[in-house]
C-alpha positions in Angstrom: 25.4 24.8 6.1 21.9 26.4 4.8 19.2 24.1 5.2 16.8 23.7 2.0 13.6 23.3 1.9 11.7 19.8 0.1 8.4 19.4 -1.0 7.0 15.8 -1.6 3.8 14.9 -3.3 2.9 11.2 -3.2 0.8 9.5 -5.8 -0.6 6.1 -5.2 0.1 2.4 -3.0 1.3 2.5 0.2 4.5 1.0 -1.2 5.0 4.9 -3.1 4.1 6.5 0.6 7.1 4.6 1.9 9.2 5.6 -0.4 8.6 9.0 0.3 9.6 8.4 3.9 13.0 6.7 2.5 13.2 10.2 0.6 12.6 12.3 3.5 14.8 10.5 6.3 17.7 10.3 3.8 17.4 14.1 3.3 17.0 15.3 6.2 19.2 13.1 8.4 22.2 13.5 6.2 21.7 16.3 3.7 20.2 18.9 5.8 17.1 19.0 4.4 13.6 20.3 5.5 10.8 18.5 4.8 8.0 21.1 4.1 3.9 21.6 2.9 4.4 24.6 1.5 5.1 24.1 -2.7 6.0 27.7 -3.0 8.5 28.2 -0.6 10.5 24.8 -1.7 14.2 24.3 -2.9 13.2 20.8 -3.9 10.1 19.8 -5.5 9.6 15.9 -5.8 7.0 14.1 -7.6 6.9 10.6 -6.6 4.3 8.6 -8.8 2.5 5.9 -9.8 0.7 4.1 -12.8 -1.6 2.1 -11.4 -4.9 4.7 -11.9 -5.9 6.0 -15.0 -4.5 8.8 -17.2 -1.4 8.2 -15.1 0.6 10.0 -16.7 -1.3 12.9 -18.0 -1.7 13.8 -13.9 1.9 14.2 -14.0 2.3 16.2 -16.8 -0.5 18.7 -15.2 0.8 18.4 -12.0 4.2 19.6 -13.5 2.8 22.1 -15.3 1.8 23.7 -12.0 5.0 23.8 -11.0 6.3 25.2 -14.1 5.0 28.7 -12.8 7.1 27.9 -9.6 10.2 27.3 -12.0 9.7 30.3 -13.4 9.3 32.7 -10.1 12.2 30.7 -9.6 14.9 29.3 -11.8 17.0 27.6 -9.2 14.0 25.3 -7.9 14.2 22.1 -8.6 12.1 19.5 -9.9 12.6 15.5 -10.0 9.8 13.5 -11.1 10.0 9.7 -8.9 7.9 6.3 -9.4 6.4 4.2 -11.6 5.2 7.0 -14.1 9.3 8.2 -14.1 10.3 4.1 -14.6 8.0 4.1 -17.4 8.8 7.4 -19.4 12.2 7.8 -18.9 13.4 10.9 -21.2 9.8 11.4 -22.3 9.1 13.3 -19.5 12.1 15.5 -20.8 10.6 15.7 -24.0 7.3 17.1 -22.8 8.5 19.4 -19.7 12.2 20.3 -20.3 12.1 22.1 -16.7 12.4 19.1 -14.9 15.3 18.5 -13.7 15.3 15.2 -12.3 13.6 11.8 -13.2 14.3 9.1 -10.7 13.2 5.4 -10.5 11.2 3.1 -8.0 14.7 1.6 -7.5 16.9 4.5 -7.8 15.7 7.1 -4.9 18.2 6.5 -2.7 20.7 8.0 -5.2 18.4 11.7 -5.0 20.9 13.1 -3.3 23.6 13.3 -5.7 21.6 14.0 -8.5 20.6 16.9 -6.7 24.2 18.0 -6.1 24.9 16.9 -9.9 21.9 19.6 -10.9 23.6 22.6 -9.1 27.1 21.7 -10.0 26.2 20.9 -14.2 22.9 22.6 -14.4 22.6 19.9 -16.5 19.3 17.4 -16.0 20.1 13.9 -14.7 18.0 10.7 -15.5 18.7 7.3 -13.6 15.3 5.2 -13.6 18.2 2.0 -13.3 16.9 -1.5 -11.4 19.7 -1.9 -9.0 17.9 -4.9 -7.5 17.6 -3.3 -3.5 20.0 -1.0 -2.7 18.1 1.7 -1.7 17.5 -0.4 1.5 21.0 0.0 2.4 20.4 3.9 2.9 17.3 2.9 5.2 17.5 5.9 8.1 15.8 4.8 11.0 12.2 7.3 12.1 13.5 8.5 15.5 9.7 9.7 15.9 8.0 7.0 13.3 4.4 6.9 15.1 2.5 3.8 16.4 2.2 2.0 13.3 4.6 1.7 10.6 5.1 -0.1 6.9 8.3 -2.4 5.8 8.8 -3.3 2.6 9.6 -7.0 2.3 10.0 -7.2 -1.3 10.2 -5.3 -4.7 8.8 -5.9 -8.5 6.3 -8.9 -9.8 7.2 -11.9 -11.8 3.8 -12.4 -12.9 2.6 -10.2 -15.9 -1.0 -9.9 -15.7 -2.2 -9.2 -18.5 -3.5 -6.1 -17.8 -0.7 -4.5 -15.2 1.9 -2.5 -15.6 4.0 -2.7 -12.3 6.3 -5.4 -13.5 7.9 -2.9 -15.6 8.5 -0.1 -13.8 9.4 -2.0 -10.7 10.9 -4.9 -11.7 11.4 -8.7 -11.2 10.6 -9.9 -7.5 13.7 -9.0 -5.1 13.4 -9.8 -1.8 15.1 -7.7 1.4 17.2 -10.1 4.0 15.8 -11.4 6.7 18.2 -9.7 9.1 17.8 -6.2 7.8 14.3 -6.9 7.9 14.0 -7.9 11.5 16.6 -4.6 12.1 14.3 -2.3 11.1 11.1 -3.9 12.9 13.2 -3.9 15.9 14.5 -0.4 15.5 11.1 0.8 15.0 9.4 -1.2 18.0 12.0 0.4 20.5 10.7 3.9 18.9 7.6 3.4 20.1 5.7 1.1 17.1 3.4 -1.2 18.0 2.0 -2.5 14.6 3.9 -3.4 11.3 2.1 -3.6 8.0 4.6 -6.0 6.0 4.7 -3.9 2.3 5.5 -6.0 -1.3 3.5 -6.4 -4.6 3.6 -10.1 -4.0 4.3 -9.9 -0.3 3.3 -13.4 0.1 6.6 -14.4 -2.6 8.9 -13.2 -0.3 12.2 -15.6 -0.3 14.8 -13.8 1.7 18.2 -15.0 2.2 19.2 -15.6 6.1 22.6 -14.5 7.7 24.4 -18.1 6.9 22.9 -18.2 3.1 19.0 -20.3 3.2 16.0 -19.3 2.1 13.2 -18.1 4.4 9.8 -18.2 3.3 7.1 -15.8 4.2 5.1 -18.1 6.6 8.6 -18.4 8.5 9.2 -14.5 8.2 5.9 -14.1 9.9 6.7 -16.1 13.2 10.1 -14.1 13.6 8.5 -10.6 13.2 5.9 -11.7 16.0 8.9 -12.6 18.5 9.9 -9.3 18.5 8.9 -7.1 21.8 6.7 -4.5 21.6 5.2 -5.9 18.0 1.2 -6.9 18.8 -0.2 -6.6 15.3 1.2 -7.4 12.2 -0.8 -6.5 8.9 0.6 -7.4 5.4 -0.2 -6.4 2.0 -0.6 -7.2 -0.8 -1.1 -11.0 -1.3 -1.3 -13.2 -5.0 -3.8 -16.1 -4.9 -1.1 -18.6 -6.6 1.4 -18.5 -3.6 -1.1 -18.2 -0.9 0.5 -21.7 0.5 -1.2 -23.7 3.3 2.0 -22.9 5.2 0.7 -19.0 5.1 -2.6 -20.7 6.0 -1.4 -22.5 9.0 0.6 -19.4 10.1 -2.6 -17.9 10.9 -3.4 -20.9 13.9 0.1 -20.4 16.1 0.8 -16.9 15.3 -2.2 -14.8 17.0 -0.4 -11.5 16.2 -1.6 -11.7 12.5 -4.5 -10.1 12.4 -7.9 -11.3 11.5 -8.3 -9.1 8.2 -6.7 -10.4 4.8 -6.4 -8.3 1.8 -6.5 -10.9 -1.1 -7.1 -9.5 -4.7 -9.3 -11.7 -6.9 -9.7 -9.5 -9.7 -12.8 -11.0 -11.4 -15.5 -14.2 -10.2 -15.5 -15.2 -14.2 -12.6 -17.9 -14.5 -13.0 -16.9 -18.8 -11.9 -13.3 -17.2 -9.3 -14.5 -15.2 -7.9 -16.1 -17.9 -7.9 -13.3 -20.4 -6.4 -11.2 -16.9 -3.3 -13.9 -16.8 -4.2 -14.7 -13.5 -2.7 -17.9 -12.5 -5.7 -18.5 -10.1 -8.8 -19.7 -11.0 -12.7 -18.6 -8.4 -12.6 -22.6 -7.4 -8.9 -22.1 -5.9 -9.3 -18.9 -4.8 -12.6 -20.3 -2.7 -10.2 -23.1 -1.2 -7.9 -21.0 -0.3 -10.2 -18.8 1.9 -12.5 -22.1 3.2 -8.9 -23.2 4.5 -8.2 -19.5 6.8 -11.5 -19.6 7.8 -10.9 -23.0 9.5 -8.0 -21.6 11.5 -9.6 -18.2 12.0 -13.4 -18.2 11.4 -13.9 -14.8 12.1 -11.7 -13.3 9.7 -12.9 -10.8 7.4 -11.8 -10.5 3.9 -11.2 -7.9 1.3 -10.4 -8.1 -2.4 -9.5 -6.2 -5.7 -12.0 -6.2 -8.5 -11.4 -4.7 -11.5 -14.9 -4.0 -13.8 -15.4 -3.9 -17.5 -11.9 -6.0 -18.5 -11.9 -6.3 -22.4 -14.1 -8.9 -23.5 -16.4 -8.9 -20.3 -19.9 -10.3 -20.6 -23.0 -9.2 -18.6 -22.8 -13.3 -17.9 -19.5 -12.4 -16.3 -20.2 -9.3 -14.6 -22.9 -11.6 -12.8 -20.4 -14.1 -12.0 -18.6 -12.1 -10.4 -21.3 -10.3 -8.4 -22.6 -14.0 -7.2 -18.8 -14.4 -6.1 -19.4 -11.7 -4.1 -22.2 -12.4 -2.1 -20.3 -16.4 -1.4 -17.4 -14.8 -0.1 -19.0 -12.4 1.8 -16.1 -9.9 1.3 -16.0 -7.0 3.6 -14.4 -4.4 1.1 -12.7 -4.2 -2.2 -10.6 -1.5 -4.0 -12.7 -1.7 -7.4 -12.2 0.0 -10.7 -13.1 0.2 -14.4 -10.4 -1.2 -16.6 -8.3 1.4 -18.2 -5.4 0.7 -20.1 -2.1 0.6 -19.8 0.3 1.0 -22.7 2.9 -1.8 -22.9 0.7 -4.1 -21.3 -0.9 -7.2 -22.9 -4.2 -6.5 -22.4 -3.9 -3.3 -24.3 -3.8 -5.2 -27.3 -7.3 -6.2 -26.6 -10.4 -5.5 -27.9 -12.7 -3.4 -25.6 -15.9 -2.5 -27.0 -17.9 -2.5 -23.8 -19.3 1.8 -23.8 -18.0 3.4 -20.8 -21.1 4.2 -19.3 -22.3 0.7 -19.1 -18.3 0.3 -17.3 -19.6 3.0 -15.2 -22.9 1.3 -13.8 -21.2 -2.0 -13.3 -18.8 -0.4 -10.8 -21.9 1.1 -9.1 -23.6 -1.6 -9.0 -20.5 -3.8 -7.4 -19.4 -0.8 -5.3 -23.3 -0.5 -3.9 -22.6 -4.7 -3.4 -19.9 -4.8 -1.3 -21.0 -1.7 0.3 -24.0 -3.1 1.6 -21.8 -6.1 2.9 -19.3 -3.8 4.8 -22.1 -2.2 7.0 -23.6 -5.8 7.7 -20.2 -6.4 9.2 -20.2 -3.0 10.9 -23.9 -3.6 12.2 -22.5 -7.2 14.0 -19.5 -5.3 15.9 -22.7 -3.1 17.5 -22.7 -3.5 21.1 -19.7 -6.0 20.9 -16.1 -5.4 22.9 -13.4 -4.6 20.6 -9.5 -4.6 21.1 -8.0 -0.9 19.5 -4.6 0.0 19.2 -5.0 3.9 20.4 -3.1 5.9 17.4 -3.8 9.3 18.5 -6.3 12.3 18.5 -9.0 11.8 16.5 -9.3 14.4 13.1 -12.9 15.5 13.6 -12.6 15.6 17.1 -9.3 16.6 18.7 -11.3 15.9 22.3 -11.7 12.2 21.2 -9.0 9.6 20.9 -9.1 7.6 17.6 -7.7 3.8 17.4 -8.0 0.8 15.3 -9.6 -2.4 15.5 -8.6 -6.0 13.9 -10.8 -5.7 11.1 -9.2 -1.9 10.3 -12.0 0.0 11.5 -11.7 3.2 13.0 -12.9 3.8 16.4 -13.0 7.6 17.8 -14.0 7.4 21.4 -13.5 9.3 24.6 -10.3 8.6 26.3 -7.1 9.9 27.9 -3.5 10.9 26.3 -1.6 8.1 27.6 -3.6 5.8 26.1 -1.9 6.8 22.7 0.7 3.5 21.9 -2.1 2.3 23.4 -4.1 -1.6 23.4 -7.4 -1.0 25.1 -10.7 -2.5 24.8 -14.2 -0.3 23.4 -17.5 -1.2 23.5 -18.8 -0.1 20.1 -21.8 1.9 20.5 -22.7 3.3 17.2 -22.3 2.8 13.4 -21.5 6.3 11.2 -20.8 5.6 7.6 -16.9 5.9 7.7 -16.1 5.3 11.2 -17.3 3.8 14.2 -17.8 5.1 18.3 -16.7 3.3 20.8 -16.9 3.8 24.8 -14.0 3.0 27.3 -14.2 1.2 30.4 -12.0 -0.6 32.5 -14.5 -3.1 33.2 -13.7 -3.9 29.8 -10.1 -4.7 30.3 -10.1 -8.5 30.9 -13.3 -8.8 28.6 -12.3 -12.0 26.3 -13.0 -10.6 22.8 
């Protein structure tokens, strides 16, 4: 059989660069398919979006419009458009580009495959952007070569319709994965050589999957059974909701030590008037509770957050609200942007008067906020010993080794291949804006950090 050639662009979440992967092992491992860089030279050409950033979908239609030229050159490439921006269009996309050949959904990839075989048999176009809860899962092909770190998804879709998100619609109602197959995968990826897990869902923190004799286990309880397994030091999870951050999460963070001291917990605004308009369940004063309570069981954790700037009906009082949560928290990070609509949403419906550039110097001035607290963390790690988990060479240097640290920083130091897969322990030496330097010593090995 001829192999074929597939290219893959990715758009978006971590959640969309996991699906990818699901995409490529089911291809290659049981349809004889080449996953390749090269546009030009592909069979396949795949899309997979999202709708999270702004002018979502008017990306896609450019980005297809590049490959139009492709199609042309070449009539018998093919082109499936995957994702959120697929979920959400649906026959649209038909309507605008007629030489796509495919539209898939978030929930629907697993099926690729046979529409691709259903393309070359018709040469007719296929659309299935269905929500068959998760069966994709079931057509899961385990990485034989998956890397030291790796990211499970837990659970699919959002039940809680903010007002200003789109995701509940084009990925559906909260599923959650099994426990079992869960723990299967972890455990086939820790005997390939994974040391770290980063546990994937929109609402990770909702998970309720079902157990092999037919309870309910809860997310704090998912957490303990993931750190039995052997080889698994670090486990990362994102993304968390306020509402269902329960103290039973909380306490996890006491008795399980492989849970890292980092928590990515989107806020969205400081104003509790915003949060309201946002349909956030959550108001600052529980969200403050919540991380007073982890920073009891881990007082050195560092936080991060969402924040999303010039909502609809935003004051410059509640801009400064949110700025003064801010500098409280003390947040280490944030993925922060201007509000930009989504169509379908409720917060559409809104008014938004607010100009765009006054949008634009709010984020600057946040971003320059939060900036300025991330290097004050960065200037504390100087001169302190830091535990790294050794991922490879590093990209500006292949002499250097690069690695990790709790607090996701990256490291690049001097070091020796086998350390790959690798725990070891640096001395951070120096502070660059995107990265850190560390030196390696084995006096440093039983250092208590």
């Amino acid at each position: 059989m001829t192999e074929k050639n597939i290219y893959i662009k990715t758009w978006g979440c971590q959640m969309n660069e996991y699906d990818s992967s699901m995409i490529t092992q089911l291809l290659e491992k049981k349809h004889n398919f080449k996953r390749i860089y090269i546009p030009e030279i592909a069979d396949v050409l795949i899309l997979n979006t999202c709708s999270i950033r702004e002018k979502a979908q008017e990306k896609v239609f450019h980005q297809l419009g590049r490959w139009k030229k492709l199609k042309k050159n070449n009539p018998n490439v093919i082109i499936a458009v995957g994702g959120c921006v697929a979920t959400q269009e649906g026959e649209e996309i038909r309507k605008r580009a007629n030489y796509v050949d495919i539209i898939f959904g978030t929930q629907t990839l697993h099926r690729l495959p046979n529409m691709i075989k259903m393309v070359k048999q018709n040469k007719k176009h296929v659309i299935d952007i269905d929500f068959p809860l998760i069966e994709k899962f079931d057509f899961i092909e385990y990485q034989n070569f998956p890397g030291i770190t790796a990211y499970v998804t837990i659970i699919e879709g959002c039940n809680k319709f903010c007002s200003f998100c789109i995701v509940p619609y084009t990925r559906g109602y909260e599923v959650s994965r099994p426990v079992d197959d869960i723990l299967l995968e972890i455990s086939m990826l820790s005997k390939r050589g994974v040391r770290e897990v980063n546990l994937l869902g929109q609402n990770v923190n909702a998970y309720r999957g079902k157990t092999f004799d037919g309870k309910i286990c809860k997310f704090s309880e998912l957490l303990k059974l993931v750190a039995l397994i052997d080889g698994i030091d670090r486990i990362r999870f994102t993304t968390s909701n306020p509402i269902e951050f329960t103290d039973d999460i909380i306490e996890a963070y006491l008795d399980t030590k492989k849970i890292v001291s980092f928590l990515h917990l989107p806020v969205q605004s400081g104003s509790n008037r915003i949060l309201k308009l946002m349909k956030r369940a959550h108001s600052v004063q529980e969200y403050k509770k919540i991380i007073e309570k982890i920073t009891k069981n881990r007082p050195n954790i560092q936080i991060s957050s969402d924040f999303i700037v010039g909502f609809p009906g935003e004051t410059q009082k509640d801009f400064e609200k949110t700025l003064n949560f801010i500098k409280e928290i003390n947040f280490d990070m944030s993925f922060s942007f201007i509000y930009s609509s989504r169509p379908g949403t409720p917060a559409a419906e809104l008014p938004d008067n607010l100009p765009l550039e006054e949008k634009k110097n709010r984020l600057y001035e946040l971003q320059k906020l939060i900036n300025k607290n991330a290097k004050l963390w960065n200037e504390k790690m100087l001169g302190s010993i830091q535990s790294i988990l050794v991922e490879g060479p590093s990209r500006k240097n292949p002499m250097e080794l690069y690695g990790r640290t709790e607090n996701n920083r990256i490291v690049n130091f001097e070091g020796q291949p086998n350390m790959i897969g690798q725990f070891i322990n640096v001395k951070i030496t120096k502070i660059n804006s995107n990265s850190l330097k560390g030196y390696y010593s084995k006096k440093f090995s039983n250092k208590n950090l």
